[in-house]
C-alpha positions as CSV (number, residue, x, y, z in Angstrom):
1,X,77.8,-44.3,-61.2
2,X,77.6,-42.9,-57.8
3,X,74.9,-40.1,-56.4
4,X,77.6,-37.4,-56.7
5,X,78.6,-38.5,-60.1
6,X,74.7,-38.4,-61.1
7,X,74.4,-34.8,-59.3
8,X,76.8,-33.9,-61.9
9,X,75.5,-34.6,-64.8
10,X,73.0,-31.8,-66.0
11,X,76.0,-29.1,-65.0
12,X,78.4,-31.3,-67.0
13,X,76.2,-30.9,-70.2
14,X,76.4,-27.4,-70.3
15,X,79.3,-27.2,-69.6
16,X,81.0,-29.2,-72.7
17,X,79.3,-26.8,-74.9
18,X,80.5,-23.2,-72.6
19,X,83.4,-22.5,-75.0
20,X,80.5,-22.9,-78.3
21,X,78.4,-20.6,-76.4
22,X,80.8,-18.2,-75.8
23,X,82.2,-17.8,-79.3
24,X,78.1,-17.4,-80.5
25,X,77.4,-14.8,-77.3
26,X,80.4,-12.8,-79.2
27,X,79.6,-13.1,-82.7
28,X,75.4,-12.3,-81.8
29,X,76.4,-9.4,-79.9
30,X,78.5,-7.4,-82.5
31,X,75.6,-8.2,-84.6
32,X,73.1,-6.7,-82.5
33,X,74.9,-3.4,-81.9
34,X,75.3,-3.4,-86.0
35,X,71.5,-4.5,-86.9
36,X,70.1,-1.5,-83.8
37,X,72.1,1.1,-85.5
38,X,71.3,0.5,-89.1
39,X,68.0,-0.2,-88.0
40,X,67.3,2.9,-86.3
41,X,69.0,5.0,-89.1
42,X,67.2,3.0,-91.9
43,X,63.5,2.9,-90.1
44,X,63.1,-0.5,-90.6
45,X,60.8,-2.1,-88.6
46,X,61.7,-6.1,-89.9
47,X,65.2,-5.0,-89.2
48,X,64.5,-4.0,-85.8
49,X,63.1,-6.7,-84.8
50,X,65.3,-9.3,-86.4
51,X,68.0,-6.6,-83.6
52,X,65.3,-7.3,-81.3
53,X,65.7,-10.8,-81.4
54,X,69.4,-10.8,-81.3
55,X,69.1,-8.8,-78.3
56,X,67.1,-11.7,-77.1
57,X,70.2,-13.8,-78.2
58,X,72.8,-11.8,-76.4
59,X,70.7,-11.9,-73.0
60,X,70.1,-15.7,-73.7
61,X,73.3,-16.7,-73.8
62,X,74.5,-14.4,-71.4
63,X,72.2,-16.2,-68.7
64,X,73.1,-19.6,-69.9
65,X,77.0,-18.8,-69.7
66,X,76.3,-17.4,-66.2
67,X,74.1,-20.8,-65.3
68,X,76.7,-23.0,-66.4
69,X,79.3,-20.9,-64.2
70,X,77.0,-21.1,-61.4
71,X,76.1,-24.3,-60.7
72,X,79.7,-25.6,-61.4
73,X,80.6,-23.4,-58.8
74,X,78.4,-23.7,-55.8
75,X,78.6,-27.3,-55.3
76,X,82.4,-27.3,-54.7
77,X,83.4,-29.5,-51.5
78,X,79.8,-31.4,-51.2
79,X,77.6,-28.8,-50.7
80,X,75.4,-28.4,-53.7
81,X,72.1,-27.7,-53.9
82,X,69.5,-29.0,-55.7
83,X,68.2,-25.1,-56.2
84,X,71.7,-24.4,-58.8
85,X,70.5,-26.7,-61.0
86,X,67.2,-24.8,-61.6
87,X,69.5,-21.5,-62.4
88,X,69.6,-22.8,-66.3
89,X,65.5,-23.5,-66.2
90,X,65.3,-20.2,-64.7
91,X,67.4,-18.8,-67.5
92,X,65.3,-20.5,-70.4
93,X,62.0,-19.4,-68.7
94,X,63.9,-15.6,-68.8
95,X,64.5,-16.3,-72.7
96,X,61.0,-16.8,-73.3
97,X,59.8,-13.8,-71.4
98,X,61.5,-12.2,-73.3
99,X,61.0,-13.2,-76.7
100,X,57.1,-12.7,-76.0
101,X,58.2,-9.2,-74.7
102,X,60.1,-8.1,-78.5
103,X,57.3,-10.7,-80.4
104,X,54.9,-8.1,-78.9
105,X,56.4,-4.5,-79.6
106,X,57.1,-5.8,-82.4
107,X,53.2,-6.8,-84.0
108,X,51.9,-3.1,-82.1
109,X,54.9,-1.4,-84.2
110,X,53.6,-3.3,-87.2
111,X,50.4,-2.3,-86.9
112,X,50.9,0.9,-86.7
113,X,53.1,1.4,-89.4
114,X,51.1,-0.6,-91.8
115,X,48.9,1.8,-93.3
116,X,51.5,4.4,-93.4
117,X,55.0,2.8,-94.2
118,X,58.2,5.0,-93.7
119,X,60.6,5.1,-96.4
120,X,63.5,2.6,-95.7
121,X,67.4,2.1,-97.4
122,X,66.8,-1.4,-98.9
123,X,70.4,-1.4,-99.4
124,X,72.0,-0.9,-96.3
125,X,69.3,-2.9,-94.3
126,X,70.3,-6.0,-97.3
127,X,73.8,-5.8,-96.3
128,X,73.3,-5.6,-93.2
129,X,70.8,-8.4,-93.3
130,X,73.2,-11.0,-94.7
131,X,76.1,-10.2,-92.4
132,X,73.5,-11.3,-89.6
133,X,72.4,-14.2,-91.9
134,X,75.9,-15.6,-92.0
135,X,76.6,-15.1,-88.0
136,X,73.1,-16.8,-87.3
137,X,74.4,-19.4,-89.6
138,X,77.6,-20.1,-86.8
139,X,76.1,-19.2,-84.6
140,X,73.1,-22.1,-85.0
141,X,75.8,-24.7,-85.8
142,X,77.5,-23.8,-82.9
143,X,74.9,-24.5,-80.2
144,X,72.9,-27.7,-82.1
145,X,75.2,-30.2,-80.2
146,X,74.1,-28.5,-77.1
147,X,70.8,-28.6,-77.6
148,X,69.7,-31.7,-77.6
149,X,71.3,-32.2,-74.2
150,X,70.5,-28.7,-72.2
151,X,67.4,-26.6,-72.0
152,X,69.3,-23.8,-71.5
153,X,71.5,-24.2,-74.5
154,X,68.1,-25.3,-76.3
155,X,67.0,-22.2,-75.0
156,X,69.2,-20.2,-77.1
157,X,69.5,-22.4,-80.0
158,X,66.1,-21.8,-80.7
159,X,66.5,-18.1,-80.3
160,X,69.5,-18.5,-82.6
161,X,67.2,-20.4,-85.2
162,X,64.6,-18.0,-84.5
163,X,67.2,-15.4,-85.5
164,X,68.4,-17.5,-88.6
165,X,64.6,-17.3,-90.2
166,X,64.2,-13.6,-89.2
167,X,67.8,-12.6,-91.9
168,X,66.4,-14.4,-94.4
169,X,63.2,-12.6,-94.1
170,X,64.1,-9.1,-93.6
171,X,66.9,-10.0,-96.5
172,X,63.6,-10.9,-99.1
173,X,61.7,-8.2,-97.5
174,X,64.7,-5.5,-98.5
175,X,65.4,-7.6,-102.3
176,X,61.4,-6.7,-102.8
177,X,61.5,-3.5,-101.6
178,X,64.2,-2.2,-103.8
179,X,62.5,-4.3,-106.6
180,X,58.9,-3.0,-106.2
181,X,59.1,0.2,-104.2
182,X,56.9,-1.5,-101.5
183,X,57.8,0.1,-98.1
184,X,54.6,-2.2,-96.5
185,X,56.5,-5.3,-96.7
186,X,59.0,-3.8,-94.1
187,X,56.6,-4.0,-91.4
188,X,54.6,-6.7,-93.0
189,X,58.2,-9.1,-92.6
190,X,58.2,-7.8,-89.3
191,X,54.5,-8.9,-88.1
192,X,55.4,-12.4,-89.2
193,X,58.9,-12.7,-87.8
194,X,56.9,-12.0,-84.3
195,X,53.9,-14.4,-85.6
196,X,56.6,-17.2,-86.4
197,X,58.4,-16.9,-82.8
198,X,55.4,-16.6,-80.4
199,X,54.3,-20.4,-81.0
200,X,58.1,-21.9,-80.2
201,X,58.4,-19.8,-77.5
202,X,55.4,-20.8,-75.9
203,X,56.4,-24.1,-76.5
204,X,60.3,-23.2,-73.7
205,X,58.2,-21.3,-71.2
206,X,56.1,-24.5,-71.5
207,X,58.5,-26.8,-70.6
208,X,60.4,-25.4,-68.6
209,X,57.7,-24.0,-66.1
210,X,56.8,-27.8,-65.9
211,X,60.3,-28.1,-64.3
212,X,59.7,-25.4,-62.2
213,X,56.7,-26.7,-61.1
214,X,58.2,-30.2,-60.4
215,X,55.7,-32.0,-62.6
216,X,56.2,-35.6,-63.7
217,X,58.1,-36.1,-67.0
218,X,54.9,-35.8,-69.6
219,X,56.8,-39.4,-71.3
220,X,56.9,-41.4,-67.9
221,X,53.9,-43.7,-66.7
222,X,54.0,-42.9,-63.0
223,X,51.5,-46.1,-62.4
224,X,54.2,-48.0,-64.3
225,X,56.4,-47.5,-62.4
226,X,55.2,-48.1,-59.3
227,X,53.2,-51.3,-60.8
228,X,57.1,-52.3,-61.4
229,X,58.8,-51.7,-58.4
230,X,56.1,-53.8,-56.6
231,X,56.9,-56.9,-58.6
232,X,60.5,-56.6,-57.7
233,X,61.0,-59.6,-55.6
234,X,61.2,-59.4,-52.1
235,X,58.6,-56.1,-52.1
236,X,55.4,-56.0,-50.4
237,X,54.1,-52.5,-51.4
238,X,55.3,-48.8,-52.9
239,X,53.8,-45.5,-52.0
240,X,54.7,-41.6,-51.3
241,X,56.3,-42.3,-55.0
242,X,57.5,-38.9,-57.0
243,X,59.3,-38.6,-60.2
244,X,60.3,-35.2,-61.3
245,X,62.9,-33.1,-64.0
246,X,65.3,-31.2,-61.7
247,X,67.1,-30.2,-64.9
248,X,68.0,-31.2,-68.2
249,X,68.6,-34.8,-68.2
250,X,68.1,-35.3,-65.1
251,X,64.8,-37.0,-63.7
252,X,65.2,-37.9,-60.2
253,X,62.6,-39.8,-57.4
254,X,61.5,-40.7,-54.1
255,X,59.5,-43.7,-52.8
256,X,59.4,-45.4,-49.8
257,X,58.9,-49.4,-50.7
258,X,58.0,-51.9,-48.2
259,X,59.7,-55.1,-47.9
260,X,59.1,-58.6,-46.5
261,X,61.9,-58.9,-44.1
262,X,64.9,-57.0,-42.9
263,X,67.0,-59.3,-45.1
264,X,65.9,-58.5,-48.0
265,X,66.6,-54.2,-47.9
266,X,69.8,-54.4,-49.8
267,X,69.3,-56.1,-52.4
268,X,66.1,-54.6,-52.8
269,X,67.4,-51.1,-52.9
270,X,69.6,-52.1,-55.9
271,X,67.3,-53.9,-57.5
272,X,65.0,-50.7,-57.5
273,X,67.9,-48.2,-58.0
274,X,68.6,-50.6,-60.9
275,X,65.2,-50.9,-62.5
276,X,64.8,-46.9,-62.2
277,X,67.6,-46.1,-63.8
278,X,67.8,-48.8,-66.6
279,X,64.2,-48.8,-67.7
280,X,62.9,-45.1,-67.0
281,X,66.2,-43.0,-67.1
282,X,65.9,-42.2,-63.4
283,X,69.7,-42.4,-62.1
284,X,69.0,-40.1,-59.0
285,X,66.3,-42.2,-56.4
286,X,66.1,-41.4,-52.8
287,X,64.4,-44.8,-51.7
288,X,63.2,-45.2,-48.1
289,X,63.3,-48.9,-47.7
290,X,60.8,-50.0,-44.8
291,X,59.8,-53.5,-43.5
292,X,56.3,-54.8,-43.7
293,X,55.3,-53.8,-40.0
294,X,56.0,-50.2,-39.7
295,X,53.7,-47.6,-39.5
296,X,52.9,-44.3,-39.9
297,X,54.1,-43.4,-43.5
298,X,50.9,-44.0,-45.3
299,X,49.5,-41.2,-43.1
300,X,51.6,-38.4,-45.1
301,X,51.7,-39.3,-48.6
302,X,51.7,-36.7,-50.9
């Protein structure tokens, strides 16, 4: 697989599942505007924020549709940038913020409300409840092949999932309010849809501000690798070595090795290219191959 094929890859995993996020951005939208309304004319609070978080779901997949258009756009004829690739770690990072943003209004809202719980229409706010049950219910089984493959589409899976939990809450908070009469679970269900969400989102912004941040893949042994490259045969020394995510599924890094002779560069670079991308999943290495007298490099590594 060449360079350009490698380059790629991360676009081409959204991608596959654009037409899955599509058909979910639809159905979670039409859902929204239904759960805001009936939410607002009802006055439940669990309701609104299970609207809350399908707002979260609309935006989410908005950005990720808009990511996956974006960076298979800008590279046309050779010249694309390593910066389109971030767009969909941008866009999961945006989910988060978000989802922290509703998680928040939603426990100050709760709070308030607690010791003084408006009446609510348990029976609209059920209906309305499992109609957003069954879309989260697509909708989830829509995205899970994406997810394990693209952050963004992880992004708003777990939104989606987030979403799934939230319907079946607000539907046994509104079964036990038109059994009991007891208005505080309304806001009560809504506390702990916003306590459930805050630790998996935490969990995105996490990871994907380590991307941002070009930090080395928490699962790779940086001395490892190094320790390997130098036994390949043929190498006298490896420094300035970096391994970082650019995007999902794709780790990429730099070194500069040292070889004993000019005759042994080529089949040292493949070696190396070999050994990265067999044994730690790196397929995209810029390798500065340098013989054994040069000097100078040492001088600016990183």
């Amino acid at each position: 697989m060449t360079d350009h094929q490698h380059g790629h890859a991360a676009s081409r995993a959204g991608a596959r599942h654009a037409g899955r996020l599509w058909w979910a951005f639809g159905l979670v939208a039409v859902v929204f505007v239904l759960e805001a309304v009936v939410g607002v004319i009802s006055g439940s609070l669990a309701l609104l924020s299970d609207a809350g978080h399908m707002l979260t779901d609309v935006a989410g997949l908005g950005m990720a549709l808009a990511a996956i258009h974006l960076a298979n756009r800008g590279g046309t004829g050779g010249g694309r940038s390593f910066g389109l690739y971030r767009l969909e770690i941008l866009a999961a990072l945006a989910n988060a913020l978000l989802l922290f943003g509703v998680a928040g209004y939603v426990l100050v809202e709760a709070f308030r409300r607690i010791g003084a719980p408006p009446e609510i229409s348990s029976g609209l706010v059920l209906g309305v409840a499992l109609v957003g049950l069954a879309v989260n219910v697509v909708a989830f089984l829509l995205l899970r092949p994406g997810a394990e493959e693209s952050l963004n589409v992880r992004g708003a899976y777990l939104e989606v999932l987030a979403d799934l939990i939230g319907s079946v809450a607000v539907i046994v908070s509104a079964v036990t309010i038109w059994a009991t009469g007891w208005y505080w679970v309304d806001p009560v269900a809504g506390a702990l849809l916003g306590l459930w969400i805050l630790p998996r989102t935490w969990r995105l912004a996490r990871h994907a501000l380590r991307i941002l941040l070009q930090a080395a893949p928490p699962d790779l042994d940086l001395a490892a690798v190094q320790r390997d490259l130098r036994n390949l045969p043929g190498v006298v020394d490896v420094h300035d070595l970096h391994v970082w995510t650019l995007t999902s599924d794709m780790e990429v890094a730099s070194a500069h090795v040292v070889v004993a002779g000019e005759g042994e560069v080529h089949a040292v670079l493949d070696q190396a290219r070999t050994l990265l991308a067999e044994r730690y999943g790196v397929d995209h290495a810029t390798l500065q191959v340098e013989p054994a007298d040069h000097t100078g490099c040492r001088d600016i590594e990183w």
